[in-house]
C-alpha positions in Angstrom: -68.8 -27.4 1.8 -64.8 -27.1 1.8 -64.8 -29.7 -1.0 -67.6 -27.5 -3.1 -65.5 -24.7 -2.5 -62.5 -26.3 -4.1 -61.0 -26.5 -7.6 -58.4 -26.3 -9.9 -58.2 -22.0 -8.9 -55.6 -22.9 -6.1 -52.9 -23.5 -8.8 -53.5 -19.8 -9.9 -52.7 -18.4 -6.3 -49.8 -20.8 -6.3 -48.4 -19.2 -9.9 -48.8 -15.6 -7.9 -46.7 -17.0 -5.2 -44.5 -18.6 -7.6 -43.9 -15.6 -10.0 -43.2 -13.3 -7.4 -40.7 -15.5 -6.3 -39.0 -15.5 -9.0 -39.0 -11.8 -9.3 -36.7 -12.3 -5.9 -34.8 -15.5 -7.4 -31.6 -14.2 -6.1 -32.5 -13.4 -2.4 -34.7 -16.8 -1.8 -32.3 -19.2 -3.6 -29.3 -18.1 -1.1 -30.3 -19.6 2.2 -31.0 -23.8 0.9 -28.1 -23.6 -1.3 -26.0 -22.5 1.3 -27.3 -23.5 4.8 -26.2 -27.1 4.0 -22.3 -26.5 3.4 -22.1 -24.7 6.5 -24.1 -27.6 8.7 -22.4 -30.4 6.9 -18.7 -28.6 7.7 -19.2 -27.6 11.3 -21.1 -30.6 12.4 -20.4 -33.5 9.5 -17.1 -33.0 9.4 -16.1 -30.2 12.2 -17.8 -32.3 15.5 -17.7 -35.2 13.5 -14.9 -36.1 13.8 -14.9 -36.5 17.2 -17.9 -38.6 17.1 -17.5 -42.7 16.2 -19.5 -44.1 13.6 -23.4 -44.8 14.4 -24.8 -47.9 13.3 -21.6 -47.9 11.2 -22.1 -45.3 9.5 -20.0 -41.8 9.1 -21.7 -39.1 11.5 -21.2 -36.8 8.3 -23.5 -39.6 6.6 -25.8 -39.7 9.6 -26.6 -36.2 9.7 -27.1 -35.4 5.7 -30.5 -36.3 5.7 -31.3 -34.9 8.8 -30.8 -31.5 6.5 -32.5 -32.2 4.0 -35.7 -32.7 6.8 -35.0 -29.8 8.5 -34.8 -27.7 5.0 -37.8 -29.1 4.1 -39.9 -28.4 7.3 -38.6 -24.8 7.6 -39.3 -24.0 4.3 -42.8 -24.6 4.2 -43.6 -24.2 7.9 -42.1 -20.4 7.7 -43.4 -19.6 4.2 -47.0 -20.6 5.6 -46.8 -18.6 8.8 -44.5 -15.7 8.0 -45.2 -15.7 4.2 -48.6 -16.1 4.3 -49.5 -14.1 7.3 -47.7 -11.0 5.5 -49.9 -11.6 2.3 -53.0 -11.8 4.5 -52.4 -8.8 6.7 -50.1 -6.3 5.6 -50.4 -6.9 1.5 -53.9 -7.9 1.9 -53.4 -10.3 -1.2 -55.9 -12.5 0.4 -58.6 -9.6 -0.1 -57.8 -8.7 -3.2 -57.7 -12.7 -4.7 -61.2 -13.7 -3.1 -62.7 -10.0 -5.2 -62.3 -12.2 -7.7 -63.7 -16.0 -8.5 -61.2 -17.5 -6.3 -62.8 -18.9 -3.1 -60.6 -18.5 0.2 -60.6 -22.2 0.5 -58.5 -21.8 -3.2 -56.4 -19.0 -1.7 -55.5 -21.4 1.8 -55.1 -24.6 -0.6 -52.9 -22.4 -3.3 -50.7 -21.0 0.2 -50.1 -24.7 1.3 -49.2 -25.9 -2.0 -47.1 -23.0 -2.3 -45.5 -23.8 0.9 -44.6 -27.2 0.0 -43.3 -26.2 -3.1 -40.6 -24.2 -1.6 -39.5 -27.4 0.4 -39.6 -29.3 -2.9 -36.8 -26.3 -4.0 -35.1 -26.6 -1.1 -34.4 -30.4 -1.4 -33.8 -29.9 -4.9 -31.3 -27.2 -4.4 -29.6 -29.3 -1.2 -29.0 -32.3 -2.7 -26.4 -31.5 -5.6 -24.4 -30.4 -2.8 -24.9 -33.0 -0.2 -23.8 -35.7 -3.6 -20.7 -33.4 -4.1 -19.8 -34.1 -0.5 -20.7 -37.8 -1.3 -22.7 -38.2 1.5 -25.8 -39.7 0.0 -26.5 -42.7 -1.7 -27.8 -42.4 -5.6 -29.9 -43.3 -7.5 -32.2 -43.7 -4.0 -31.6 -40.2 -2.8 -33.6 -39.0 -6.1 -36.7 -39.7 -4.2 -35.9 -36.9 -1.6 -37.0 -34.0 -4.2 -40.7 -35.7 -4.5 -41.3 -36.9 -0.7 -39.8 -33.1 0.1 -43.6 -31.7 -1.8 -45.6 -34.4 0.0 -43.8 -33.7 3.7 -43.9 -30.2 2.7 -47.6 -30.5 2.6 -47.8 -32.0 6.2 -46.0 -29.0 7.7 -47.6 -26.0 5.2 -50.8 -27.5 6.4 -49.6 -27.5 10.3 -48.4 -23.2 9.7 -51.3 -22.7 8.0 -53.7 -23.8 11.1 -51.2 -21.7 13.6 -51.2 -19.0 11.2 -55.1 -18.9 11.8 -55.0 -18.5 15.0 -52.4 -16.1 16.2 -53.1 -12.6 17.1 -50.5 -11.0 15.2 -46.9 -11.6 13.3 -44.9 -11.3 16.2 -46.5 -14.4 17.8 -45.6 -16.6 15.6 -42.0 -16.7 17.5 -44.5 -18.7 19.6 -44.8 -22.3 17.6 -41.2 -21.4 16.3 -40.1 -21.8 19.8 -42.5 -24.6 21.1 -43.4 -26.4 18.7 -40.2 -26.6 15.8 -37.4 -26.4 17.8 -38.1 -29.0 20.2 -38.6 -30.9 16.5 -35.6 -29.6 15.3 -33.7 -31.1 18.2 -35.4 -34.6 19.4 -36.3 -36.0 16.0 -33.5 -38.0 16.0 -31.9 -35.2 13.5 -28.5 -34.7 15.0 -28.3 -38.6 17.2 -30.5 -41.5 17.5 -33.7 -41.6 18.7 -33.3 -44.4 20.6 -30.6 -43.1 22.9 -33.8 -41.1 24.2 -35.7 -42.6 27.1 -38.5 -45.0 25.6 -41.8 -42.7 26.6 -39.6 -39.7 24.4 -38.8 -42.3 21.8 -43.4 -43.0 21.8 -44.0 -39.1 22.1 -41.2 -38.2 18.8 -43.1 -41.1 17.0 -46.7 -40.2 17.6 -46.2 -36.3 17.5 -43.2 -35.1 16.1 -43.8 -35.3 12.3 -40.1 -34.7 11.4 -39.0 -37.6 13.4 -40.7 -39.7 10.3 -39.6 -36.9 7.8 -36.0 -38.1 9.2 -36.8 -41.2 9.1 -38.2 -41.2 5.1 -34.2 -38.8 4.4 -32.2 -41.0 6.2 -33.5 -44.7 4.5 -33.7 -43.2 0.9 -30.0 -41.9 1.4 -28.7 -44.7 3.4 -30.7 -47.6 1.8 -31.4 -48.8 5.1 -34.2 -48.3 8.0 -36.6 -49.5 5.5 -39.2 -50.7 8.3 -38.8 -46.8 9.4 -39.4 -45.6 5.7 -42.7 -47.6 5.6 -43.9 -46.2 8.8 -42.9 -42.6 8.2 -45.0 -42.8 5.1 -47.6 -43.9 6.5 -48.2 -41.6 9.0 -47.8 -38.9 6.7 -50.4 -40.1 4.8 -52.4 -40.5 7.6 -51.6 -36.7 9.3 -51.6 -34.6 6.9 -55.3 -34.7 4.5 -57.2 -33.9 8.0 -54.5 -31.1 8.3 -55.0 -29.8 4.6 -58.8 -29.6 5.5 -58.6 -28.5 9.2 -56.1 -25.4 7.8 -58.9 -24.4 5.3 -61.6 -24.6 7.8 -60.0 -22.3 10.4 -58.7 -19.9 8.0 -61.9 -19.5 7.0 -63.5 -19.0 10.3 -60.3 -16.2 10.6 -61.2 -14.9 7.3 -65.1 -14.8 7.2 -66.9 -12.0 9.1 
């Protein structure tokens, strides 16, 4: 039924989203262009330098992909929670798109694809700056602006199933707190995963999708960790289709009364 209920309508909810974004170019471009000049002085080259090289490589170097993944996961897991929550509830865009032939399966798909397009703007926007620093590899790194739309599929998908179930904006705070900022922190963002004990090291693996977000950043910057790279897209791959289609269905069941 989901699949029935599907077509090529979702891009038109995702040209709303995109055109009244650029209405607001100004205000939404300001946070990823900036964001990764302040992380990249205070911790690249601020704590840094107080920190040896890992795996022989600068911590500056360590850490630039590691922004990248967190730009991308924030971007579309906070666009597809805050974002979309505000369009369903207060702007009631939702209502006013399925009056028309657009099926709310089209208006949840348009949302996540919308969501991972503002990750996919967020890498694009991050990484002139992290090549000015000269803390990425080219031409490798080139591949971080179209894995940032597929990751930012996997995490649009995973806001859109929270965002179906919480009882109102303010408790969304709730899989901000739980759920992205132990990610944020043991992914092996900021060190290594393996200075974690070894049941960690299995839990970040098996259900921490930015630990393999990381992992894809750091080996298409680095060229290195390849092993990692082929595992990280595969469990993307894996993940995030029964996401995509477990978002629509409870959004739905929200949405349908």
């Amino acid at each position: 039924m989901i699949r029935d209920n599907l077509s090529r309508r979702a891009w038109a909810v995702w040209r709303r989203n995109l055109d009244v974004f650029l209405k607001t170019w100004r205000v939404n471009l300001l946070t990823p262009a900036f964001e990764p000049v302040l992380y990249l002085l205070a911790l690249g080259f601020g704590v840094g330098s107080y920190i040896a090289e890992i795996d022989g490589v600068p911590y500056v170097r360590f850490i630039a992909p590691a922004l990248v993944a967190i730009s991308v996961m924030n971007a579309s897991f906070f666009e597809c929670t805050y974002g979309s929550y505000v369009r369903m509830y207060y702007q009631k865009t939702f209502d006013a798109i399925v009056a028309t032939p657009v099926s709310i399966e089209e208006v949840i798909a348009g949302e996540i694809l919308w969501g991972a397009t503002r990750s996919l703007i967020s890498a694009s926007l991050m990484l002139p700056v992290l090549v000015l620093f000269g803390v990425v590899a080219l031409p490798s790194s080139l591949f971080l602006i179209p894995f940032a739309f597929a990751a930012g599929l996997l995490f649009a998908s995973i806001a859109m199933c929270f965002t179906s179930i919480i009882p109102n904006i303010e408790s969304i705070n709730y899989p901000a707190f739980l759920f992205i900022t132990p990610m944020f922190l043991f992914s092996g963002t900021f060190f290594p995963l393996d200075l974690l004990p070894a049941p960690l090291q299995a839990l970040a693996l098996a259900a921490l999708p930015l630990a393999h977000v990381v992992n894809v950043c750091r080996a298409l910057t680095l060229m290195a960790g390849w092993e990692l790279l082929a595992l990280g897209l595969a469990w993307i791959a894996v993940v995030t289709p029964p996401l995509f289609l477990l978002a629509l269905r409870l959004m739905r069941r929200r949405l349908v009364v």
